[in-house]
PAZA-867185 format. One record per residue (C-alpha): residue number from 1; residue in three letters; x, y, z. Coordinates in nm, 2 decimals, padded with zeros to 4 digits. Example, Ala and Ser with C-alpha at 12.3 -4.5 7.8 and 13.67 -1.06 7.14 Angstrom:
<rs>
R   k   r      x      y      z
R   1 ALA  01.23 -00.45  00.78
R   2 SER  01.37 -00.11  00.71
</rs>
This chain:
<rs>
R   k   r      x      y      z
R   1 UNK  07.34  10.14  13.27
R   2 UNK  07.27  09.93  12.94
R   3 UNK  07.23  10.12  12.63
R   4 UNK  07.15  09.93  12.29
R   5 UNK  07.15  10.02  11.96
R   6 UNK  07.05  09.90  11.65
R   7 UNK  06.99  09.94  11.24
R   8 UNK  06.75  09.84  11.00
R   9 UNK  06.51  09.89  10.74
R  10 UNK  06.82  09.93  10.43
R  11 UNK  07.05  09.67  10.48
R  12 UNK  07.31  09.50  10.72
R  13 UNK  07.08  09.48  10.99
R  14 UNK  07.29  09.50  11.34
R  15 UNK  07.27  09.58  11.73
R  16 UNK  07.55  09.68  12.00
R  17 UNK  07.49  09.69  12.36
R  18 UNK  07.71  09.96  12.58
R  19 UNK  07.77  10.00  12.94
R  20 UNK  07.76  10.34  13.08
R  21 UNK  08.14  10.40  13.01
R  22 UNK  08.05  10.32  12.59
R  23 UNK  08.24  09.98  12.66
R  24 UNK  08.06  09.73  12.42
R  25 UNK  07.95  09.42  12.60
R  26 UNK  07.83  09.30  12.30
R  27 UNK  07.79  09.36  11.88
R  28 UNK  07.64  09.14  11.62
R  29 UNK  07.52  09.16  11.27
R  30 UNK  07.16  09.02  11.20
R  31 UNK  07.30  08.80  10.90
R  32 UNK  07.55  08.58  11.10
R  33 UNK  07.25  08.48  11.30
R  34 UNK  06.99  08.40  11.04
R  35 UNK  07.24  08.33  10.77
R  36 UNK  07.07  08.60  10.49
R  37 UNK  07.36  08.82  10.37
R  38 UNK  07.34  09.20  10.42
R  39 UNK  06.97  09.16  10.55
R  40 UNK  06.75  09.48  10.68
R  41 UNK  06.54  09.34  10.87
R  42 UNK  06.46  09.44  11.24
R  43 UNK  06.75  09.24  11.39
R  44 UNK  06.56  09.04  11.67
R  45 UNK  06.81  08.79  11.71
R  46 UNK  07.12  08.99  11.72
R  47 UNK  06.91  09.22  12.01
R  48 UNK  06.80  08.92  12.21
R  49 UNK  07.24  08.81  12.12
R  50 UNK  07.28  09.15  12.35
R  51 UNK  07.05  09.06  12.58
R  52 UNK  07.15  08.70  12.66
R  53 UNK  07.50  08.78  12.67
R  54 UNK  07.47  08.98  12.96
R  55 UNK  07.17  08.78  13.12
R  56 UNK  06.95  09.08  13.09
R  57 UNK  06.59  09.13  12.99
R  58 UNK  06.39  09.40  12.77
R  59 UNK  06.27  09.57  13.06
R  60 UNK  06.68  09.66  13.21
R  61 UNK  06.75  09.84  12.91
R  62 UNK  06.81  10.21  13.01
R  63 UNK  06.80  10.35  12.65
R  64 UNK  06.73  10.17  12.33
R  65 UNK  06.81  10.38  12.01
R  66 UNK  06.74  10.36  11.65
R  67 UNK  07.01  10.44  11.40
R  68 UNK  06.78  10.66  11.18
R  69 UNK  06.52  10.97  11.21
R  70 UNK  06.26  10.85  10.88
R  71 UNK  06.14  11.15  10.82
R  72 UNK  06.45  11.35  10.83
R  73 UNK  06.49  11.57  10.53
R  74 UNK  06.21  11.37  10.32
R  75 UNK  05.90  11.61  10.34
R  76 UNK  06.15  11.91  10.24
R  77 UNK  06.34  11.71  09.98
R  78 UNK  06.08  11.46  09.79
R  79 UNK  05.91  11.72  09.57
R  80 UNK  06.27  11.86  09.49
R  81 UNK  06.34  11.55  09.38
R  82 UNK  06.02  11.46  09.19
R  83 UNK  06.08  11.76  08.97
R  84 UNK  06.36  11.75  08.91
R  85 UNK  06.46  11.39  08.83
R  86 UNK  06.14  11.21  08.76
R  87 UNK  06.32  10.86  08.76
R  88 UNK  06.36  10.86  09.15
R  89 UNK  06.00  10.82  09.20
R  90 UNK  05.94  10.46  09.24
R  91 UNK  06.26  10.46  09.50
R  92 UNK  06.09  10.73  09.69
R  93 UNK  05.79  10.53  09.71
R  94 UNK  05.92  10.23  09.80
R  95 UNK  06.14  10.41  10.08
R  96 UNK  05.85  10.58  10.19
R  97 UNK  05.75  10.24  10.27
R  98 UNK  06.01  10.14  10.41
R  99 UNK  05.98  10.46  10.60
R 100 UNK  05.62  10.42  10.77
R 101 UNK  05.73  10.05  10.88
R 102 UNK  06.06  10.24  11.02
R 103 UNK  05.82  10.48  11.24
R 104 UNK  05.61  10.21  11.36
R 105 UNK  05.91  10.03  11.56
R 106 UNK  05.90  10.13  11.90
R 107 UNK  05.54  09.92  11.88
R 108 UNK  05.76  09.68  11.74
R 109 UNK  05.95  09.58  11.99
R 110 UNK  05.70  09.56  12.26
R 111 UNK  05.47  09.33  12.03
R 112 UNK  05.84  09.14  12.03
R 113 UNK  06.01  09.17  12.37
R 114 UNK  05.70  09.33  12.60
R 115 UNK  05.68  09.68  12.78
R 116 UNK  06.02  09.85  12.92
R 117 UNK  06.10  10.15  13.08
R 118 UNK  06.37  10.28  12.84
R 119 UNK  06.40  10.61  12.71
R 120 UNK  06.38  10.61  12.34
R 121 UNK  06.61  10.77  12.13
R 122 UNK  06.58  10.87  11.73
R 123 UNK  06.91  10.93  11.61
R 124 UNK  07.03  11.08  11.26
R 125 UNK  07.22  10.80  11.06
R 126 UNK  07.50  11.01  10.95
R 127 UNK  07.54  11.15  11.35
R 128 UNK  07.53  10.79  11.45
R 129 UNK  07.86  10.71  11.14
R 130 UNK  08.03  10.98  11.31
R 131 UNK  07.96  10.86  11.67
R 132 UNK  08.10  10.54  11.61
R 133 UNK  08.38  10.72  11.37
R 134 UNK  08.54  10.92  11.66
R 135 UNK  08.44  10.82  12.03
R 136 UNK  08.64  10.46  11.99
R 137 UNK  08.91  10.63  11.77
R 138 UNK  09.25  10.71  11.98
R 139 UNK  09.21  11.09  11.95
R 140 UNK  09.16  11.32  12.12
R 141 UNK  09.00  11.56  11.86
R 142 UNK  08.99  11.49  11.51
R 143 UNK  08.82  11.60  11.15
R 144 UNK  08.53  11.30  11.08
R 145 UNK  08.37  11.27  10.76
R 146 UNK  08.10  11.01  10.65
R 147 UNK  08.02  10.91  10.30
R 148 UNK  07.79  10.65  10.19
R 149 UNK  07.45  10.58  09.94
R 150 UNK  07.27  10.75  10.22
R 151 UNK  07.08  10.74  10.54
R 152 UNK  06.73  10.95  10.54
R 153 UNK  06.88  11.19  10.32
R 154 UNK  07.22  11.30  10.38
R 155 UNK  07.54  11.14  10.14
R 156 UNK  07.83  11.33  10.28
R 157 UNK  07.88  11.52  10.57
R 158 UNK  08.17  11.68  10.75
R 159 UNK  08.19  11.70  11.14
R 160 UNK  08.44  11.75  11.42
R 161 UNK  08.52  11.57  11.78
R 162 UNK  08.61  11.70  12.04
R 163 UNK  08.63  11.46  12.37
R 164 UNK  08.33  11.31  12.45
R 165 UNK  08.13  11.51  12.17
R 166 UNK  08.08  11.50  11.79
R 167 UNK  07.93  11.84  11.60
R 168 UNK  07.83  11.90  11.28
R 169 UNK  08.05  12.12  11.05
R 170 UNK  07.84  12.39  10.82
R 171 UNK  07.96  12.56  10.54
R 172 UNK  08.15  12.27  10.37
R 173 UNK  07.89  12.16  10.14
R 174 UNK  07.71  11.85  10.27
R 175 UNK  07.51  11.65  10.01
R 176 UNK  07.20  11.50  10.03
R 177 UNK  07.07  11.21  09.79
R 178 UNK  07.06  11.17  09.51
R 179 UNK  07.41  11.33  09.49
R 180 UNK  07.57  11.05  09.68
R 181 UNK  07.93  10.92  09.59
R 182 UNK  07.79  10.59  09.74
R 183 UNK  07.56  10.55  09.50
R 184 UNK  07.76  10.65  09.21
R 185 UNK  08.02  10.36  09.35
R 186 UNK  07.72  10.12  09.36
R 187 UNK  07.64  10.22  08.96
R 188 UNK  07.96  10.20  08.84
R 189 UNK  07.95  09.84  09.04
R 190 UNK  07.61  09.74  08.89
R 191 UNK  07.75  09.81  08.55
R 192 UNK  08.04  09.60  08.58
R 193 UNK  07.77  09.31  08.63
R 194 UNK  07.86  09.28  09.04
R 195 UNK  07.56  09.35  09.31
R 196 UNK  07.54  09.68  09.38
R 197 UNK  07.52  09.84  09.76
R 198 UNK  07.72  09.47  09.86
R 199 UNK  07.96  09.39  09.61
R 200 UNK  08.15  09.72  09.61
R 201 UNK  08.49  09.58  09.72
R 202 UNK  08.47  09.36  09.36
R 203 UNK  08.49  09.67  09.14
R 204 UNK  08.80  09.82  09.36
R 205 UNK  08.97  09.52  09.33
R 206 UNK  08.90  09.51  08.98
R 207 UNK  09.00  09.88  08.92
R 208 UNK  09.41  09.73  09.02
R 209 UNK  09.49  09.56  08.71
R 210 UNK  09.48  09.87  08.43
R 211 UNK  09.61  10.25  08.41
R 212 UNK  09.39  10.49  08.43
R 213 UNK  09.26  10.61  08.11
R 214 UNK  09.22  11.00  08.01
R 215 UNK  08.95  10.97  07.81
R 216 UNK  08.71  10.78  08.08
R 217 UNK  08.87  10.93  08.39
R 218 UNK  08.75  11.32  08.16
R 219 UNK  08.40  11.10  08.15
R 220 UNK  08.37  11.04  08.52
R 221 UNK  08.48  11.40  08.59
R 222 UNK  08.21  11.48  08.36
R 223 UNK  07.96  11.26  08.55
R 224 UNK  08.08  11.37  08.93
R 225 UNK  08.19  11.71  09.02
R 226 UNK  08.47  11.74  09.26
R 227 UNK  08.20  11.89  09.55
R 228 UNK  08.04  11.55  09.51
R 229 UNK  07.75  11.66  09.30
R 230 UNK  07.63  11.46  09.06
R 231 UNK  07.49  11.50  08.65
R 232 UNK  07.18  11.32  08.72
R 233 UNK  07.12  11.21  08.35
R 234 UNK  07.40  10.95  08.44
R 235 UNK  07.19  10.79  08.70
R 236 UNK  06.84  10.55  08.65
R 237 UNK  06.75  10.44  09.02
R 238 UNK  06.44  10.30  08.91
R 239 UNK  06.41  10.09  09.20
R 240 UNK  06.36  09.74  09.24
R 241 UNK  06.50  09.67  08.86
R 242 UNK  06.75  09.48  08.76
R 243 UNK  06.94  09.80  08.64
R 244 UNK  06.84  10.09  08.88
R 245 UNK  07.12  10.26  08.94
R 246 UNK  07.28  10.38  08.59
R 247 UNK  07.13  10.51  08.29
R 248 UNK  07.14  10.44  07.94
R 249 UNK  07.38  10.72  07.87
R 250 UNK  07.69  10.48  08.06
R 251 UNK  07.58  10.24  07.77
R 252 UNK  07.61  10.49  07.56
R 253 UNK  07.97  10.60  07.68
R 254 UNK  08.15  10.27  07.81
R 255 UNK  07.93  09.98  07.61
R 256 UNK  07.71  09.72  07.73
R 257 UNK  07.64  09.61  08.12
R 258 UNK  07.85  09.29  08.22
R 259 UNK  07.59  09.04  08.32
R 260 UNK  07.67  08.85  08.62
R 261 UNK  07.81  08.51  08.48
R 262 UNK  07.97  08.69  08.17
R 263 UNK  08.38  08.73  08.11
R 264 UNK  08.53  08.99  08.20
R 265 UNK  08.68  09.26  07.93
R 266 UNK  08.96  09.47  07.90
R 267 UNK  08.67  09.77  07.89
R 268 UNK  08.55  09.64  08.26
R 269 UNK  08.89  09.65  08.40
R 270 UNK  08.90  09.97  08.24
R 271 UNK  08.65  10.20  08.38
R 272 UNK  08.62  10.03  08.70
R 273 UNK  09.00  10.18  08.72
R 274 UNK  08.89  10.54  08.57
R 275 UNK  08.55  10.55  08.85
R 276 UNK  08.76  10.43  09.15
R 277 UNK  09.00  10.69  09.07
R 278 UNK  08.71  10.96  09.03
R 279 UNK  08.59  10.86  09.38
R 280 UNK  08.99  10.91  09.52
R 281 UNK  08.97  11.27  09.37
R 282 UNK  08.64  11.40  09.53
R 283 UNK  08.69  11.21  09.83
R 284 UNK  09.06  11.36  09.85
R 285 UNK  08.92  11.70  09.78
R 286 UNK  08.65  11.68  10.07
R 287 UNK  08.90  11.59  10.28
R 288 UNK  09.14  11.90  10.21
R 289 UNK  08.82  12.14  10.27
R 290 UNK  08.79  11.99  10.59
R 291 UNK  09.12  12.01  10.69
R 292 UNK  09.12  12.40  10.61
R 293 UNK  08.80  12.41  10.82
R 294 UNK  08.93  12.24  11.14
R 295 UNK  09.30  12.26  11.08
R 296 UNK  09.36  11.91  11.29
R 297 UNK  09.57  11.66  11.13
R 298 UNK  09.36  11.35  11.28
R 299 UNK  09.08  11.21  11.07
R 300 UNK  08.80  10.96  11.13
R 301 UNK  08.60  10.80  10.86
R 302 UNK  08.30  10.59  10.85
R 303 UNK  08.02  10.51  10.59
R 304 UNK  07.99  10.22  10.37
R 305 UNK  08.27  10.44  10.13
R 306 UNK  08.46  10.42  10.41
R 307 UNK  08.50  10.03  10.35
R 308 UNK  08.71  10.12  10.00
R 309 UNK  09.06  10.09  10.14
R 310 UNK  09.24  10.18  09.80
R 311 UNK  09.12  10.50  09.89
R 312 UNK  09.21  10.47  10.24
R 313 UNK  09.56  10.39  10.18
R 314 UNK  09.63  10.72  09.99
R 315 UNK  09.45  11.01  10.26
R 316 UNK  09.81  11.07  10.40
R 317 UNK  09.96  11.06  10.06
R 318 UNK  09.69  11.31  09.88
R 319 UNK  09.57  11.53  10.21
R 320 UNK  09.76  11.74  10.46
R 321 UNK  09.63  11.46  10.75
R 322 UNK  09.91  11.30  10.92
R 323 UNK  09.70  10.97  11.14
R 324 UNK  09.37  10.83  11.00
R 325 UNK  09.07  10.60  11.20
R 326 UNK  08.86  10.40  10.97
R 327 UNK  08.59  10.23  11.17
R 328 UNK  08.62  09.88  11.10
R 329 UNK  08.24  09.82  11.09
R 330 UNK  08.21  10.16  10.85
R 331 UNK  07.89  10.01  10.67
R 332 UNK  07.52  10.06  10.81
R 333 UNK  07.57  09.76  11.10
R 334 UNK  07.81  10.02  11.29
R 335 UNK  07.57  10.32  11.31
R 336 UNK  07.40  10.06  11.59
R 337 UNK  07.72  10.09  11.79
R 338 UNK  07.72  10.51  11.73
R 339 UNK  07.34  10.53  11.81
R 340 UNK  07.40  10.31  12.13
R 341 UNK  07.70  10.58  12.25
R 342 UNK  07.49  10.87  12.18
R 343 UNK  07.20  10.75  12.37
R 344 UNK  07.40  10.76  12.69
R 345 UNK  07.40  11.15  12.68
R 346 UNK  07.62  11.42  12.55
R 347 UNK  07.82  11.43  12.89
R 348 UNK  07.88  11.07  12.89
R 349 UNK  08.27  10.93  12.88
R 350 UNK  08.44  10.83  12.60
R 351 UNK  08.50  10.48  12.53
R 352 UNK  08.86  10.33  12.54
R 353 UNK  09.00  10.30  12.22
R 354 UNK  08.92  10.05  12.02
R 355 UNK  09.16  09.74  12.02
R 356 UNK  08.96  09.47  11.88
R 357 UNK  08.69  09.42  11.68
R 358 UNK  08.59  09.06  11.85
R 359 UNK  08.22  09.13  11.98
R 360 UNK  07.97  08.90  11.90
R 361 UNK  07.93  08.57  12.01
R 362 UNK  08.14  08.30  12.12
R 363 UNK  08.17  07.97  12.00
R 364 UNK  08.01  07.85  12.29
R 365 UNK  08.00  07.44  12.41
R 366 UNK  08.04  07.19  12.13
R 367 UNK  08.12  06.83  12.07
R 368 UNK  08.42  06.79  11.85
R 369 UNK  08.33  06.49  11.54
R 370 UNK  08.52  06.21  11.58
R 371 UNK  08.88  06.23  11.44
R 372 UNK  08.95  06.55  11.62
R 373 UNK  09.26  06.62  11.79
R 374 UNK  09.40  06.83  12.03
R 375 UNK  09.70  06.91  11.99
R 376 UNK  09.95  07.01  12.31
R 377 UNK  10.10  07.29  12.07
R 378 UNK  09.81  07.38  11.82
R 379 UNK  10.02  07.68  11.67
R 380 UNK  10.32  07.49  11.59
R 381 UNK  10.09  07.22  11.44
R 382 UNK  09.88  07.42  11.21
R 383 UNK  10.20  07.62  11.12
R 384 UNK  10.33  07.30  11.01
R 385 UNK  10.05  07.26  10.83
R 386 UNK  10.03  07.60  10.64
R 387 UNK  10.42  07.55  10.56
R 388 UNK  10.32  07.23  10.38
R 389 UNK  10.06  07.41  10.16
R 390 UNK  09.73  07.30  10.34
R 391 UNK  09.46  07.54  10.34
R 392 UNK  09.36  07.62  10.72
R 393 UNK  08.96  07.71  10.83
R 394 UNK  09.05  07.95  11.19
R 395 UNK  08.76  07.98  11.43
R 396 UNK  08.85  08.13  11.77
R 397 UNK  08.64  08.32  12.03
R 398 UNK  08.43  08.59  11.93
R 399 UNK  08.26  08.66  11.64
R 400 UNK  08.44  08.98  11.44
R 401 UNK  08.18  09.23  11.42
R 402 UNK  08.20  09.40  11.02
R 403 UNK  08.31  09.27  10.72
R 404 UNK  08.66  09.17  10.80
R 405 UNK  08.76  08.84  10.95
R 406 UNK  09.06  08.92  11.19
R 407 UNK  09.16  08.62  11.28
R 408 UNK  08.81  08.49  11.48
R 409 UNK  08.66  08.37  11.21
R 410 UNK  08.89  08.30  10.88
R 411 UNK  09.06  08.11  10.65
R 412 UNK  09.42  08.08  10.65
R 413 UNK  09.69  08.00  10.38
R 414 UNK  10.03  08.02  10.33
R 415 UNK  10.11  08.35  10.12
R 416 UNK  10.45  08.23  09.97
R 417 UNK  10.29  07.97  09.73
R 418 UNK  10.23  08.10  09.39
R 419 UNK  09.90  07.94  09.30
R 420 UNK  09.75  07.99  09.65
R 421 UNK  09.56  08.29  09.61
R 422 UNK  09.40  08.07  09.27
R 423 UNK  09.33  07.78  09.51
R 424 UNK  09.17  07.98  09.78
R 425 UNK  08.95  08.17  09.55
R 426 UNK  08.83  07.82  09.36
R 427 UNK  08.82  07.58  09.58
R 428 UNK  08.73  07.71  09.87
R 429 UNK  08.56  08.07  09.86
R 430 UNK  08.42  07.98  09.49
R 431 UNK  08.46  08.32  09.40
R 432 UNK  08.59  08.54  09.11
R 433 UNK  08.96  08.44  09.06
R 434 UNK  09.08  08.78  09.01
R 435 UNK  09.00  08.92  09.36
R 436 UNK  09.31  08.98  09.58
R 437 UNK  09.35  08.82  09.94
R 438 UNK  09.48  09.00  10.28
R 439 UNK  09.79  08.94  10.49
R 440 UNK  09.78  08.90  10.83
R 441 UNK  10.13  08.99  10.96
R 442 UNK  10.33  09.02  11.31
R 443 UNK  10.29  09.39  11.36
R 444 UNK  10.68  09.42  11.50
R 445 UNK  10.83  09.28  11.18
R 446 UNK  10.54  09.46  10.92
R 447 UNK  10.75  09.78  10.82
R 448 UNK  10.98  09.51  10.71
R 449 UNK  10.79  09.44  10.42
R 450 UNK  10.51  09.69  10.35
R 451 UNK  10.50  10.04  10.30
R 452 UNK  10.24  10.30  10.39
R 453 UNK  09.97  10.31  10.66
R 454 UNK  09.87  10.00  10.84
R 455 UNK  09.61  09.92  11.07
R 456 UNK  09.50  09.57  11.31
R 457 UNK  09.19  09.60  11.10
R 458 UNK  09.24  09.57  10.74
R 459 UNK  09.09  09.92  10.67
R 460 UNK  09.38  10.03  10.43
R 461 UNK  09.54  09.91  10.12
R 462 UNK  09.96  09.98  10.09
R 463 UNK  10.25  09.90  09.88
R 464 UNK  10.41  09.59  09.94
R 465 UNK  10.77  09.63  09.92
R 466 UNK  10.89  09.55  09.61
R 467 UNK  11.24  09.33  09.70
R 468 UNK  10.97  09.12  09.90
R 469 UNK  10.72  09.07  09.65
R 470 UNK  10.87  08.76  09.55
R 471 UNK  10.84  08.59  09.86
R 472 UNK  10.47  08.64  09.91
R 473 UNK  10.28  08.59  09.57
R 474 UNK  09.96  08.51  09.72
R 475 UNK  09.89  08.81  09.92
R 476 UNK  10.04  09.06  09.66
R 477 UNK  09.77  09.21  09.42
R 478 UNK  09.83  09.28  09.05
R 479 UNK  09.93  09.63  09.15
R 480 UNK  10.22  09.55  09.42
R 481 UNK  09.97  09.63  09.69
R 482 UNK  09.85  09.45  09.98
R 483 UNK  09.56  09.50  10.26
R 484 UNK  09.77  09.38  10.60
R 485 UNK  09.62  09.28  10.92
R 486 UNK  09.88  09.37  11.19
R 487 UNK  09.88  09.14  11.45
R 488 UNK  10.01  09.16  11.81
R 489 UNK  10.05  08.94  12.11
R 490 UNK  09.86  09.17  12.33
R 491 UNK  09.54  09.19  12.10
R 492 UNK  09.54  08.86  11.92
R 493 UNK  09.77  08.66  12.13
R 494 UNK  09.66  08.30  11.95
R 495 UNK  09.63  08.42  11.62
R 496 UNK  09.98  08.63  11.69
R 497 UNK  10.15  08.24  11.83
R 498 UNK  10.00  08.12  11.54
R 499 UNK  10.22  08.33  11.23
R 500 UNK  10.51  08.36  11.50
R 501 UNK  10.51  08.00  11.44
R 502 UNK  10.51  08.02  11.10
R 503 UNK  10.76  08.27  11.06
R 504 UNK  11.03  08.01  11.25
R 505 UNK  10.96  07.76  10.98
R 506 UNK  10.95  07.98  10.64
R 507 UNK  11.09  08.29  10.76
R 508 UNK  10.77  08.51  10.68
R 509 UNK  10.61  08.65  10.93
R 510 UNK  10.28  08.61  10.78
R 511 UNK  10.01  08.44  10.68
R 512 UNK  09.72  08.47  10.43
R 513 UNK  09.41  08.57  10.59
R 514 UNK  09.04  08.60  10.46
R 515 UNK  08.75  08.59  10.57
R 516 UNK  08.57  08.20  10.67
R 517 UNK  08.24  08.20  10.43
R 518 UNK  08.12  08.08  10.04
R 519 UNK  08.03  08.29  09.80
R 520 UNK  07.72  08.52  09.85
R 521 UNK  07.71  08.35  10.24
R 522 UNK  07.75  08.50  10.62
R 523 UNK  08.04  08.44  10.76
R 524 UNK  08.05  08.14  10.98
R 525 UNK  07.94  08.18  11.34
R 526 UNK  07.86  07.90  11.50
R 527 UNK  08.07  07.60  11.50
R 528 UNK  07.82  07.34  11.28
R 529 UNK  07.84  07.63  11.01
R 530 UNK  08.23  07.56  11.00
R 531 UNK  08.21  07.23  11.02
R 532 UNK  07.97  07.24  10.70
R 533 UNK  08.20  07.45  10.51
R 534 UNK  08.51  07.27  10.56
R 535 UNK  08.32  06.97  10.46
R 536 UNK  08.18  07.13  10.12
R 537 UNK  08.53  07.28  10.06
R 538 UNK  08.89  07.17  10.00
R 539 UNK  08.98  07.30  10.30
R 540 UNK  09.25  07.06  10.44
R 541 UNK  09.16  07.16  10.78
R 542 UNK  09.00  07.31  11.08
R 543 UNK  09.06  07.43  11.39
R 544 UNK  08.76  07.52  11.60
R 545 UNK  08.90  07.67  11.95
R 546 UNK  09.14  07.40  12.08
R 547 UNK  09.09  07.13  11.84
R 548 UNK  09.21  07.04  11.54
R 549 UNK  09.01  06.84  11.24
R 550 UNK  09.18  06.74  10.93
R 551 UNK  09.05  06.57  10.60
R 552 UNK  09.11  06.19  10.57
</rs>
């Protein structure tokens, strides 16, 4: 049995195909294919990825299933909305739009790929996060809540699994849009002059460098109550504008909008540290409602808040939960893998647990350029090559699936320099020089030097202890924190040789990782994209599979 599933019509455009046991055989994201960052459209490619992988057709697909129900709450919500916030017109208009192209899909895909003789299935966005929250998560039963801007209507809601199923939780106060933490995150991001619904993770690495202030913390309490409603006189949304989603009345409070090229100011440091921690509290207080509720000390989390892993870090810290799951691929591209489990039935098994997040394409056949090497003991040589300060693009296997490169597609530096983290960011990713970079460390010597909760998948920030912040500069953000990757030899065997190496030469078992792609770009999939950036960059060099290239 084939089951695919797939997203579109907001943003990060994706499909998954599953086997009848939920394994995937296959995930992609629209944008590494067509190279347009965070794109909606109907993912064509990444479907036809599925089916090519597999050496399948359209017409063997036993179910094919949409991450999203258009007119889900909309007729009962829309004139609610109209009168009571006026300003939310022209975005209901233009997602009504989006809406009617939404319904028209199954014709779609036959125009696209011909007849089939699936069974078609319409599935809720927020039941699809929580699908893909809890059915590759290790437990057995577990709390799940999902936060994001929204799907058809829904902002926040609070479910429970229980072995092969996933129910909704009443009683616990759900919230529909406009109240949406998501978007209130995307605001406070828009006013600090970053892109808002993409550039999120900007404004909570910006929010490290400052205290929290009383005065704009009392604002933002003011502005979100701790149920996750919001005081819409905050809020613009008129969409398609350059400023849609705050109002005047945050110029008012914390001073101008940061245009995109501007400096940054103490005041932007500032509130971006006051709203992050607003978004902890109500988050945190969600969370200890839903632990009364289910009593279960196992929580799964997905959404595209789910992505802020400041927040992450500090569940066990600030709730009664003891182990936390946060889907790696938490945004909209991993309701495609929740809507392709659910279409299997409610009776179908569970998938293993998740182990690894490499499940898009390969790298595929490929002509090394002249100069290349292969090397009889490629981790000791680029080790070698780390140790001496070079600046390392990683391309193995797979293609990651969500936002985090795990060691398939990255870039790799050695975290012990002092100006690395400076380098990386200027010469290579041409990016904001104040945003942090992650560690990817053995996962047998990580307790050594970090403290907190830890995950293979970068989906929580923790302390980095501080008798070793010395010794690994690049990787340690303004606030003694750090994002680790842990690594095994079971999991990530090359990428696991790789720091093992590098921990016999320097004594550190780690190395900075981050993810291989230029500002505002896809990450690379294919091996001419790597190739192009490490010839645009100061990358010193490149290893694509077995061989290595390196800058003359």
């Amino acid at each position: 049995m084939l089951s695919l599933g797939f997203n579109c019509a907001m943003q990060d455009a994706s499909a998954c195909l599953v086997d009848e046991r939920g394994r995937v055989l296959f995930a992609v994201e629209e944008e590494r294919l067509v190279r347009r960052k965070n794109t909606g459209e109907l993912p064509e490619q990444a479907i036809r990825a599925c089916l090519a992988h597999v050496g399948a057709t359209w017409r063997d697909l036993d179910h094919v299933a949409f991450s999203l129900r258009p007119w889900e709450g909309v007729v009962t919500r829309a004139m609610d909305l109209l009168r009571g916030w006026p300003d939310t017109r022209p975005m209901l208009q233009s997602r009504g739009a989006s809406w009617l192209r939404v319904v028209d899909l199954p014709r779609e895909l036959r125009r696209r790929f011909g007849p089939g003789r699936h069974r078609w299935h319409w599935v809720r966005h927020h039941d699809a996060h929580a699908a893909s929250a809890f059915l590759p998560s290790p437990f057995e039963s577990a709390a799940v809540l999902i936060v994001d801007g929204s799907g058809e209507i829904e902002s926040l809601t609070h479910h429970v699994g229980r072995s092969t199923q996933v129910a909704r939780l009443g009683g616990l106060g759900d919230r529909d849009f406009p109240h949406s933490l998501g978007y209130f995150y995307s605001a406070l991001t828009e006013w600090a002059g970053f892109v808002p619904a993409t550039s999120e993770g900007k404004t909570m690495g910006l929010s490290a460098f400052v205290s929290v202030e009383p005065a704009l913390l009392a604002a933002f309490r003011e502005m979100v109550q701790d149920d996750g409603r919001l005081d819409l006189s905050w809020f613009g949304f008129q969409h398609g504008g350059t400023r849609g989603y705050f109002s005047p009345r945050w110029v008012e409070r914390f001073g101008p909008a940061r245009t995109s090229e501007a400096a940054l100011e103490e005041r932007h440091f500032a509130v971006a540290a006051a709203g992050q921690r607003r978004l902890e509290e109500v988050v945190f207080a969600r969370l200890r409602a839903l632990h009364r509720a289910t009593r279960l000390d196992r929580l799964c989390l997905a959404g595209g808040v789910a992505l802020n892993a400041v927040m992450n870090g500090k569940i066990r810290e600030e709730t009664s939960f003891r182990e936390v799951f946060v889907q790696p691929a938490a945004h909209d591209a991993g309701t495609a893998w929740g809507a392709a489990l659910l279409a299997r039935g409610p009776d179908a098994p569970r998938p293993a647990p998740l182990t690894s997040m490499a499940l898009g394409p390969d790298l595929g056949a490929f002509t090394p350029p002249d100069g290349a090497e292969r090397p009889a003991n490629l981790a000791e040589m680029v080790a070698t090559l780390l140790a001496d300060g070079e600046m390392v693009g990683w391309v193995q296997g797979r293609l990651e699936l969500g936002p985090r490169a795990l060691g398939q597609r990255s870039i790799l530096a050695d975290p012990r320099a002092p100006d690395m983290a400076d380098r990386v960011n200027r010469t290579v990713k041409r990016r904001e020089t104040f945003r942090p970079f992650a560690p990817a460390v053995l996962e047998s010597a990580a307790g050594d030097w970090f403290e907190g909760t830890m995950t293979p998948f970068m989906t929580t920030v923790c302390r980095v202890r501080p008798d070793q912040r010395a010794r690994v500069p690049a990787i340690t953000h303004v606030d003694g924190t750090a994002r680790p990757q842990l690594v095994s030899a079971e999991f990530n065997p090359r990428l696991h040789a790789l720091i093992t190496a590098f921990a016999a030469r320097t004594g550190v078992p780690m190395v900075l990782n981050t993810s291989f792609n230029l500002r505002d770009e896809p990450i690379v999939n294919r091996p001419e994209e790597a190739l192009r950036d490490f010839e645009a960059t100061d990358l010193d060099a490149l290893v694509l599979g077995d061989w290595l290239m390196r800058k003359r």
